[in-house]
C-alpha positions as CSV (number, residue, x, y, z in Angstrom):
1,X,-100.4,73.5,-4.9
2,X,-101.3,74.5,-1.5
3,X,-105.2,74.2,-0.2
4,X,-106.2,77.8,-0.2
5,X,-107.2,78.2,3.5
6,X,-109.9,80.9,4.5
7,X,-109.0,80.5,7.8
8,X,-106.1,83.4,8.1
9,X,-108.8,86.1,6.6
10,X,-111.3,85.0,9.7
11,X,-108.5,85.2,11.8
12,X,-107.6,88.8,10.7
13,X,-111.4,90.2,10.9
14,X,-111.4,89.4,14.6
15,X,-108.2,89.8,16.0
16,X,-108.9,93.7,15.9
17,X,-112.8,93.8,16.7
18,X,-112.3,91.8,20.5
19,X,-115.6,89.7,19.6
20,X,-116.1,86.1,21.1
21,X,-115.5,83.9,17.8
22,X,-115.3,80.1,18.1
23,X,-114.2,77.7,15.4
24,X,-116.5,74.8,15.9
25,X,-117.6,71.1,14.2
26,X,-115.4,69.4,11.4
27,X,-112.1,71.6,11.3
28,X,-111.6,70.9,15.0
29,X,-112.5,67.4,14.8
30,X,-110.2,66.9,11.9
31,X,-107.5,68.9,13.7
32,X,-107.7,66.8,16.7
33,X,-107.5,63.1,14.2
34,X,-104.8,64.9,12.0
35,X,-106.9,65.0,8.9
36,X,-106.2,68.0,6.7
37,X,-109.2,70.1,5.7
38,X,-110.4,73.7,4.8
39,X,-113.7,73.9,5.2
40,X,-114.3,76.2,7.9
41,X,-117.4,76.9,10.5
42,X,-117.3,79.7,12.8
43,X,-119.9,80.3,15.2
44,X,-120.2,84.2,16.6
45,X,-122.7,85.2,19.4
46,X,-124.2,87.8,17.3
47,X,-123.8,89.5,13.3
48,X,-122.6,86.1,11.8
49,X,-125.0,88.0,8.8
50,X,-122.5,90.9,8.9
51,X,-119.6,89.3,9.1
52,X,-119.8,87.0,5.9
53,X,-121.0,89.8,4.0
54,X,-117.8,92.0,4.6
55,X,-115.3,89.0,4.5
56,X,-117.4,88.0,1.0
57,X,-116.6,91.7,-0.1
58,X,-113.5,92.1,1.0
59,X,-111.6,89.4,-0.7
60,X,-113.7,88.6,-3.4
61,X,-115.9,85.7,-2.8
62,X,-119.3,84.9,-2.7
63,X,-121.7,85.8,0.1
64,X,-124.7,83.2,0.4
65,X,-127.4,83.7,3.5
66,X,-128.2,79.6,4.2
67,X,-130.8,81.0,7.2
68,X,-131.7,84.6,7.9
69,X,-133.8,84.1,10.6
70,X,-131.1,81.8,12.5
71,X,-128.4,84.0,11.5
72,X,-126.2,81.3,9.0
73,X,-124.3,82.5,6.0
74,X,-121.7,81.2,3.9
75,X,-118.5,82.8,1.8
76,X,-117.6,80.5,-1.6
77,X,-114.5,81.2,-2.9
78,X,-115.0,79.8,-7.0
79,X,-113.3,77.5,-8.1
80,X,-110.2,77.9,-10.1
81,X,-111.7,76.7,-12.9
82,X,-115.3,75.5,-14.1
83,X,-116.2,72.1,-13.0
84,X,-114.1,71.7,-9.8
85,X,-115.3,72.1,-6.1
86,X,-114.6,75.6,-4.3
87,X,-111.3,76.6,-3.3
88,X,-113.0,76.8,0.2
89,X,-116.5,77.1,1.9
90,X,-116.7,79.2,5.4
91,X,-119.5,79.1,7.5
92,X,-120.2,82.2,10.0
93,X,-123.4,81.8,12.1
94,X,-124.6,83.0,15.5
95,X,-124.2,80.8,18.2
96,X,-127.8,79.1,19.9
97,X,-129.3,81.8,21.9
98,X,-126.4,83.8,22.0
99,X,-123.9,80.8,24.0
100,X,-121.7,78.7,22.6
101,X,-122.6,75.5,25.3
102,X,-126.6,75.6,23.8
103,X,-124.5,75.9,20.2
104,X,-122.9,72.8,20.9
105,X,-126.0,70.8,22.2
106,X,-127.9,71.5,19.1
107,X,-125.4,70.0,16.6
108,X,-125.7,66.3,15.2
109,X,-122.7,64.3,16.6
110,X,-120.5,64.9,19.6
111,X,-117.5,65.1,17.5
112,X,-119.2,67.6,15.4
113,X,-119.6,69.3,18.7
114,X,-116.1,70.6,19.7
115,X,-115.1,74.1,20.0
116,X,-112.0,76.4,19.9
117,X,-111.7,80.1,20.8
118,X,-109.9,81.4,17.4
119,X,-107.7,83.6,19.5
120,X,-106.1,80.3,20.8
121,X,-105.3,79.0,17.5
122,X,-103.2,82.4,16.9
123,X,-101.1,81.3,19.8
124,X,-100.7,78.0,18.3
125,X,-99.7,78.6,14.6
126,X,-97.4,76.1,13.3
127,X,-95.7,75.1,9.9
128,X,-98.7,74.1,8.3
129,X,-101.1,76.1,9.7
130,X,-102.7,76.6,13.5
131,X,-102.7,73.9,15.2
132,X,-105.7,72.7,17.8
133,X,-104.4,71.8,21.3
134,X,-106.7,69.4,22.7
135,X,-106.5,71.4,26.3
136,X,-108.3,74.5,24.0
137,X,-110.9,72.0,22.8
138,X,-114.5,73.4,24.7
139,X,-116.4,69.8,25.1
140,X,-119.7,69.4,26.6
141,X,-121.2,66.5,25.2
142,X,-118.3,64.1,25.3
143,X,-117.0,64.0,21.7
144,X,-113.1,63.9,22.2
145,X,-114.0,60.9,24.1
146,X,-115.8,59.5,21.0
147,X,-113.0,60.8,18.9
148,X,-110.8,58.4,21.2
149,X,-113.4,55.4,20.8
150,X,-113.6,56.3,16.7
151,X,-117.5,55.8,17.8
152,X,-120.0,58.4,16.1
153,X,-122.8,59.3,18.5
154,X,-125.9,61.5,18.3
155,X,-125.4,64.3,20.4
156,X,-129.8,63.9,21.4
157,X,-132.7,62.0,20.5
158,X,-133.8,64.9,19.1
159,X,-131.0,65.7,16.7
160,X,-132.2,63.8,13.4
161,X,-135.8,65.3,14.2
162,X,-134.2,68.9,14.1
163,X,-132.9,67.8,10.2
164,X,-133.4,64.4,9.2
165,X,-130.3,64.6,6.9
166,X,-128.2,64.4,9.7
167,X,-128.9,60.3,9.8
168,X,-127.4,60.0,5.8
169,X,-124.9,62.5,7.1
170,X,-123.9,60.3,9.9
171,X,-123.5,56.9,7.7
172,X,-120.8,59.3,5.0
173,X,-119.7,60.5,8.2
174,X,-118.8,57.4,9.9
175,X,-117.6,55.6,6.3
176,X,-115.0,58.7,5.8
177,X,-113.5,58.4,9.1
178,X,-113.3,55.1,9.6
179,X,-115.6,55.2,12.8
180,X,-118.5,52.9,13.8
181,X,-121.8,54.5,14.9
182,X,-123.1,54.1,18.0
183,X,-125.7,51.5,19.0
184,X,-128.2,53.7,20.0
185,X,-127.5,55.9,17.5
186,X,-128.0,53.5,14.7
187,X,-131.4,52.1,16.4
188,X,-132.3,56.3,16.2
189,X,-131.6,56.4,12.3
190,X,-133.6,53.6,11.5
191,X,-136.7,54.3,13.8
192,X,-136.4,57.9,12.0
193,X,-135.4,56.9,8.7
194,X,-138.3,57.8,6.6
195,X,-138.1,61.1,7.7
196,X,-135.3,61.4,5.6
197,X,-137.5,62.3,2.4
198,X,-138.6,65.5,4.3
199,X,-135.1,67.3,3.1
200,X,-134.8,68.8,-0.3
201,X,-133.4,65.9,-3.3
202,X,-130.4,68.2,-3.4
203,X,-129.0,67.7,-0.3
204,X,-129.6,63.8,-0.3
205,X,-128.2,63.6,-3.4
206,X,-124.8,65.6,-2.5
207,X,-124.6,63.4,0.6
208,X,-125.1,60.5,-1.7
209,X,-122.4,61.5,-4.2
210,X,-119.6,62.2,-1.5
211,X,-120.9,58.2,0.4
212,X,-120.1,56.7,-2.9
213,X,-116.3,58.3,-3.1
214,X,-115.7,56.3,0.0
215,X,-114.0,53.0,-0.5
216,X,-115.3,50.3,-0.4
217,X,-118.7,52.1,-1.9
218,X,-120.9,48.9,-1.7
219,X,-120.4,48.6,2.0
220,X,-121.6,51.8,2.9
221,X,-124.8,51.8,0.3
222,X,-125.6,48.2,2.1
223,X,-125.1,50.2,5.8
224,X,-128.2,52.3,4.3
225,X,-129.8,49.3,3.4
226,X,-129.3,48.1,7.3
227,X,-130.5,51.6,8.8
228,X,-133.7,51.5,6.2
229,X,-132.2,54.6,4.4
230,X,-132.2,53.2,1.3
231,X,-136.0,53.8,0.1
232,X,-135.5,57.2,0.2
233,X,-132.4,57.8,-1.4
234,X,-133.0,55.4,-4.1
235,X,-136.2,54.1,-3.7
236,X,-136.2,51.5,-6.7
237,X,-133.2,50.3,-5.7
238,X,-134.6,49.6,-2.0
239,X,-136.5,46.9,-4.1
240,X,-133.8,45.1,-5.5
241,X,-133.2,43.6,-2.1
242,X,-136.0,40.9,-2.7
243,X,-135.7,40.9,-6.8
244,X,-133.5,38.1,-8.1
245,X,-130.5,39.1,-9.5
246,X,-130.2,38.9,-13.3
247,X,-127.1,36.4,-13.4
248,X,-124.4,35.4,-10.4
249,X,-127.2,34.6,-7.9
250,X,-128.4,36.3,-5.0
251,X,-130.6,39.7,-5.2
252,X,-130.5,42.2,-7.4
253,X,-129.1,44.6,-4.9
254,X,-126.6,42.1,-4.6
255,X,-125.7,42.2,-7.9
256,X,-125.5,46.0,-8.1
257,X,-123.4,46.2,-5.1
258,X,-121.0,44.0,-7.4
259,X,-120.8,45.9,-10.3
260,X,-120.2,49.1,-7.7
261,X,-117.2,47.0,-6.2
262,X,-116.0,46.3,-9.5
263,X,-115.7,49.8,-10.7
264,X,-114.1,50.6,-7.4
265,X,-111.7,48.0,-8.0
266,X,-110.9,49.2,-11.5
267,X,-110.5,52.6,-10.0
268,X,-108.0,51.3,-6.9
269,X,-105.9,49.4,-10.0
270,X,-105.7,52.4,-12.3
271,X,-104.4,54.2,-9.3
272,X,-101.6,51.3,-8.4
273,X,-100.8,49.0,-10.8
274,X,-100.0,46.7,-8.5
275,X,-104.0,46.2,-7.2
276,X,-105.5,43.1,-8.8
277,X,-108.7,43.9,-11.3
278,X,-111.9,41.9,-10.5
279,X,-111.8,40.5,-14.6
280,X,-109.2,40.0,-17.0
281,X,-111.2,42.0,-19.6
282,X,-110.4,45.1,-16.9
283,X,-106.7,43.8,-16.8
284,X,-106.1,44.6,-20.1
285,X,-108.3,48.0,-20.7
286,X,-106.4,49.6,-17.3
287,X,-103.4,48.6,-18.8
288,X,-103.5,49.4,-22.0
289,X,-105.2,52.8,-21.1
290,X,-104.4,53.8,-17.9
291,X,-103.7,57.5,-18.7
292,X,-106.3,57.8,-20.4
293,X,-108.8,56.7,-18.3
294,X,-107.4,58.0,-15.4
295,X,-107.9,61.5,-16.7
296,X,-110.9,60.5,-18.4
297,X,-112.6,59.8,-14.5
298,X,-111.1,62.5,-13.5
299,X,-112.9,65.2,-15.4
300,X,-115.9,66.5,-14.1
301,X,-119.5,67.4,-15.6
302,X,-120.7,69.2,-13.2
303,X,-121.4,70.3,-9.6
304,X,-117.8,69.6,-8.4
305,X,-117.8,65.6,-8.6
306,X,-115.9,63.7,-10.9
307,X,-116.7,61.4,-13.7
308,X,-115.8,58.4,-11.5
309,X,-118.1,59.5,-8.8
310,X,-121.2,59.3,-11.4
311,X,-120.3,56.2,-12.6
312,X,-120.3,55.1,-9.1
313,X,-123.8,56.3,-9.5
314,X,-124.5,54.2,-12.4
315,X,-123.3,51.3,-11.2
316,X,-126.0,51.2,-8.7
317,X,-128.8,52.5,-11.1
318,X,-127.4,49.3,-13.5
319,X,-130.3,47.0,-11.9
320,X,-133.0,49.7,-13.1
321,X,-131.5,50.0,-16.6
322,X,-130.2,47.0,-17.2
323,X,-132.5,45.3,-19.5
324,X,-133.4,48.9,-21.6
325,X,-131.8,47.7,-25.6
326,X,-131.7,51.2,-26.3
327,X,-130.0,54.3,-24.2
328,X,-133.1,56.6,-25.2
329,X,-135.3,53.6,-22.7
330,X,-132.2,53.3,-19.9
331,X,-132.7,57.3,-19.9
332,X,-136.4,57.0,-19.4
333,X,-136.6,54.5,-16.5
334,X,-133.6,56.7,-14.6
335,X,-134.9,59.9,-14.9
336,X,-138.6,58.3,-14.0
337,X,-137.0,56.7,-10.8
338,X,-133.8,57.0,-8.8
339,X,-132.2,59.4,-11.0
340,X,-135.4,61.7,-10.9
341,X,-135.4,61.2,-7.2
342,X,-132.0,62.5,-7.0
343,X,-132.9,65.5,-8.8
344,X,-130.1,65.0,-11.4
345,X,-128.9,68.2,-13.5
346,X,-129.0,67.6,-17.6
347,X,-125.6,66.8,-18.3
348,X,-125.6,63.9,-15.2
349,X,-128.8,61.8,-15.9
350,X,-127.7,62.0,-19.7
351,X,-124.1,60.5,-18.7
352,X,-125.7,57.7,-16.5
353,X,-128.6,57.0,-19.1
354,X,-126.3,57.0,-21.9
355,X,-124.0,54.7,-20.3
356,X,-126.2,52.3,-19.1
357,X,-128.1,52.0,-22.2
358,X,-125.2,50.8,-24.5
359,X,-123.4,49.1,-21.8
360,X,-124.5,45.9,-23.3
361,X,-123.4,47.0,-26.9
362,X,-120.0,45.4,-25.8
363,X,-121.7,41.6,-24.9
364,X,-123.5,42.1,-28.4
365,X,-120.3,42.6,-29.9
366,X,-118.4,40.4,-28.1
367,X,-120.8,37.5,-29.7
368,X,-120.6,39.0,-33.2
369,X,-118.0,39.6,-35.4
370,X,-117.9,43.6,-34.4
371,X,-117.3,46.0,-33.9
372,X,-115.8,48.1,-37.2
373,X,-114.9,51.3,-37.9
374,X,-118.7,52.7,-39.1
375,X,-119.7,50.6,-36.0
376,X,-117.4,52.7,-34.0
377,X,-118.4,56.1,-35.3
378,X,-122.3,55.0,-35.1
379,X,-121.7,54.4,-31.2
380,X,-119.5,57.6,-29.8
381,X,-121.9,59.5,-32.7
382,X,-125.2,58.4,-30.4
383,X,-123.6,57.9,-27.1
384,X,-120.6,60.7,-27.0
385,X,-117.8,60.4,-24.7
386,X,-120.8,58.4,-22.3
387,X,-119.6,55.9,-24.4
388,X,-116.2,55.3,-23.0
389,X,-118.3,55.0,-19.3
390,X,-120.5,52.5,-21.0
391,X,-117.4,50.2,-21.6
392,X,-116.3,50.5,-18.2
393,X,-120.0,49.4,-17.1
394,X,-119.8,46.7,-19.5
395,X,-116.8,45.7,-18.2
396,X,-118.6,45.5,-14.4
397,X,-121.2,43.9,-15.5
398,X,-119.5,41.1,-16.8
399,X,-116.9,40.6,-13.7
400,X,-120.1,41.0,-11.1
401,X,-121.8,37.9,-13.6
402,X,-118.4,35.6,-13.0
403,X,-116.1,35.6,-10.4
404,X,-112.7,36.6,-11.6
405,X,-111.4,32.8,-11.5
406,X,-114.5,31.8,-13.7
407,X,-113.0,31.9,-17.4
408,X,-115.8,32.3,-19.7
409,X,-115.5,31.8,-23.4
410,X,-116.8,35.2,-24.3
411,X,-114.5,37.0,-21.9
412,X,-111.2,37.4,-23.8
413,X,-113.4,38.5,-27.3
414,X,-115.1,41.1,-24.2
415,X,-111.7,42.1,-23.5
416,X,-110.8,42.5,-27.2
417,X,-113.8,44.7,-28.2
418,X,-113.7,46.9,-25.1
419,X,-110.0,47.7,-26.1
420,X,-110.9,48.1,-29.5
421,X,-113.7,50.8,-28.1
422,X,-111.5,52.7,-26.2
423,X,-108.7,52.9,-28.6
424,X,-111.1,54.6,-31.2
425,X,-111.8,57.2,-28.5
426,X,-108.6,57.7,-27.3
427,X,-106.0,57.1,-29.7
428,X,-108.1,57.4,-33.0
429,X,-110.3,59.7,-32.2
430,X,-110.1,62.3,-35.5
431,X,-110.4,59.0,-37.7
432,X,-113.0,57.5,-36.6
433,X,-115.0,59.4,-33.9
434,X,-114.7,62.8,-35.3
435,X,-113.1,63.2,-38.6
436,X,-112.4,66.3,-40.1
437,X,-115.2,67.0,-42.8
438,X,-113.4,66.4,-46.0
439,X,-116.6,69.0,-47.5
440,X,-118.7,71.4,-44.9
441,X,-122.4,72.3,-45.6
442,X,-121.3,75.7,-47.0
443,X,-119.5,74.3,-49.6
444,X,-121.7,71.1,-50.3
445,X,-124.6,73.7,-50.4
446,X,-122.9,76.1,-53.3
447,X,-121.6,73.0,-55.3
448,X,-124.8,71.1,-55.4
449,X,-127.0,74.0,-55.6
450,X,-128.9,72.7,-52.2
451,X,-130.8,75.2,-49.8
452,X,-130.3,74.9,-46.2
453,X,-132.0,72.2,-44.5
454,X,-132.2,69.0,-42.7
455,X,-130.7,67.1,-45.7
456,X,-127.3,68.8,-45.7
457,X,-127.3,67.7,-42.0
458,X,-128.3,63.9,-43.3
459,X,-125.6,64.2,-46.0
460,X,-122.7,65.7,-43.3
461,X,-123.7,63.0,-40.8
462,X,-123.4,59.8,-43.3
463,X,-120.3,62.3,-45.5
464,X,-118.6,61.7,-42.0
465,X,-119.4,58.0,-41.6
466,X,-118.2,57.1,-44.9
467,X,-114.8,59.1,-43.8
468,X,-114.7,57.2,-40.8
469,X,-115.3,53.6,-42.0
470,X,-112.0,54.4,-44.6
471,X,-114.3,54.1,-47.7
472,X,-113.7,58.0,-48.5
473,X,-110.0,59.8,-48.3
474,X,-109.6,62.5,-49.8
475,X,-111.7,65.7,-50.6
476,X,-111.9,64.0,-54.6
477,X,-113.6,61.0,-53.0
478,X,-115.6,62.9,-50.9
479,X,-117.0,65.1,-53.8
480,X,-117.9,62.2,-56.0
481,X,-119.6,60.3,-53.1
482,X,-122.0,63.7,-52.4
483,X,-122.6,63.4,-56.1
484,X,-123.9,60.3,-56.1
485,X,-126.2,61.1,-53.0
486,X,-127.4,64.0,-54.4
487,X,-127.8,62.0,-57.7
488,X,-129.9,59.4,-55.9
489,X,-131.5,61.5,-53.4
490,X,-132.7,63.9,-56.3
491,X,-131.9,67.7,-56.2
């Protein structure tokens, strides 16, 4: 399906109004590298106010005012459906002091800074949409230049003062297009860096989320680590740099950064088979499962980013929650640190919590004779579909412990139990996750006599456990085993 583009709408507003309209920052960059995109910014020398207002109106989107006073609004088309991104975000806002040149000046990067009158795109268009001609391109702080050099410069001193984001901005920035940032821009960024906890959590943490989709993650959360960003996007992590690790040597930021690399790998050999896994326990799960776990880390919770992208997230909170026995501690100590710090919504911090605190169910396992089928239930029952993420961290944890050449005795009974894991969620899922009640409350209560309560709850949780573990089959079984409860329990 094609990218729904708001550009034709913008283009159709002003063609018959004779305004001075400009599209500016990303879309012209991205034009000029031959990246696709659809995110639009348009920058007006008056009404920007106005004009999202009536586009929002007119073809159904939403209108948001960003900045009143500086004349910046937005128009969000929805999504398709809930849990993806927008179909497309336009920005309308009114250019500095009424010219586009002071417009320009005030932005973060010089290949930010690039304008195009819209009416030359119109004489432009081409099969996939207008095309930017470089000789269109207004440039007055030397950013095609930069776009040449792939170098990403501050357009002034005073651009991370104006919004201190702009210096995280610039490292996801520089990490999605390949580029390197400027000397004296880097030595900016860190004299500035602690500024960066002046912005609201929010916006860190989306700038965060969309660093860590960018391959390889663990390079470009160590280039925070170099421009002292670190501290305040995850300010316990920012310690791990001088604690030891908890196995394979080096720091404990070290060690993170390997379990964020391993999940990265995973993710690059689910996508071609042909990529090597960093462990032979992940050799087997992405092989055995790959569908499943490819749409599985596909599927969002919430605020547009996929699972994959929060257990990106995890992977680096693994130092913090590492040592919890219990997912109800790993929740505490992220939602008391980084993940609080983040600002986290319910459904997130409970996914990263969840996972990291039965992660090590699988090394317990692994070491045991488990797990069986009332093990099985008892784990998705307290961990969910968290659970299948948990494995996967497992999984990292162990290949960031041993290099992939180190065979380890417990690493093929790993392997064994994390398949086992996965096939109860995926493949067995109504027998041993979830089975079908073979006797609801309703009925239970008018057999047994019982008023409503929290023991019909206590006798549908273990009715369903002893369906899953195979010791009850049929609704005859099921009967006689409520009996006996109710027998023993007293009625």
């Amino acid at each position: 399906m094609a990218a729904f583009d708001p550009l034709p709408f913008v283009q159709a507003r002003f063609a018959e109004r004779g305004e001075d309209v400009w599209l500016v920052g990303g879309r012209v960059r991205d034009g000029l590298l031959g990246r696709p995109t659809v995110d639009t910014d348009v920058v007006v020398r008056a009404g920007a106010l106005d004009h999202a207002r009536a586009l929002a109106a007119r073809h159904g989107a939403a209108f948001v005012p960003l900045d009143a006073r500086r004349g910046i609004a937005r128009v969000v088309w929805a999504p398709e459906r809930p849990g993806l991104p927008p179909r497309a975000v336009l920005d309308i806002s009114d250019a500095v002091h009424g010219r586009l040149h002071d417009d320009l000046r005030a932005r973060d990067f010089t290949v930010n800074a690039l304008a195009i009158p819209l009416a030359a795109l119109t004489r432009t268009e081409g099969p996939r949409g207008p095309r930017i001609r470089p000789a269109d391109v207004v440039d007055v702080t030397g950013g095609r230049a930069d776009l040449v050099a792939r170098r990403l410069r501050m357009v002034s001193a005073g651009a991370f003062v104006a919004d201190p984001l702009r210096m995280l901005r610039g490292v996801r920035l520089a990490a999605q297009l390949g580029f390197d940032i400027e000397q004296g821009t880097a030595a900016a960024i860190s004299q500035n860096a602690a500024a960066l906890a002046m912005p609201a959590a929010e916006r860190r943490r989306d700038e965060l989320m969309r660093l860590l989709v960018q391959d390889p993650p663990e390079w470009h959360v160590e280039r925070l680590s170099e421009l002292s960003l670190l501290p305040a996007v995850l300010p316990v992590l920012a310690g791990a740099a001088t604690r030891p690790a908890r196995a394979g040597g080096g720091s404990a930021l070290a060690w993170s950064m390997r379990v964020l690399d391993a999940i990265a790998r995973m993710e690059a050999t689910l996508a071609d088979s042909s990529v090597p896994p960093p462990s032979a326990a992940l050799q087997l799960v992405t092989g055995r499962h790959r569908g499943a776990l490819t749409r599985f880390l596909a599927g969002g919770l919430s605020g547009g980013y996929p699972r994959s992208s929060w257990l990106r997230l995890a992977a680096l909170l693994a130092e913090n929650g590492e040592s919890s026995t219990d997912h109800h501690a790993a929740h505490a100590l992220c939602m008391s640190s980084d993940a609080a710090s983040l600002r986290l919504g319910h459904s997130e911090s409970q996914e990263i919590s969840v996972a990291l605190g039965h992660a090590h169910q699988l090394v317990r396992w692994a070491t045991s004779t488990g797990p069986d089928r009332r093990q099985l239930h008892r784990y998705f029952r307290s961990a969910g579909e968290a659970g299948v993420s948990a494995v996967l961290l497992g999984l990292a944890f162990d290949a960031a412990d041993h290099p992939a050449s180190q065979a380890t005795a417990i690493a093929a009974q790993l392997a064994v139990v994390a398949d086992r894991v996965l096939d109860a969620w995926f493949e067995r899922h109504a027998q041993i996750v979830s089975p079908p009640l073979l006797l609801d409350g309703r009925t239970i209560m008018a057999r047994f006599e019982l008023a409503p309560g929290p023991r019909i709850g206590a006798l549908i949780r273990d009715l369903r456990e002893a369906q899953a573990s195979g010791e009850i089959r049929d609704s005859e079984q099921a009967y006689q085993w409520v009996l006996e409860a109710v027998r023993i329990g007293g009625s």
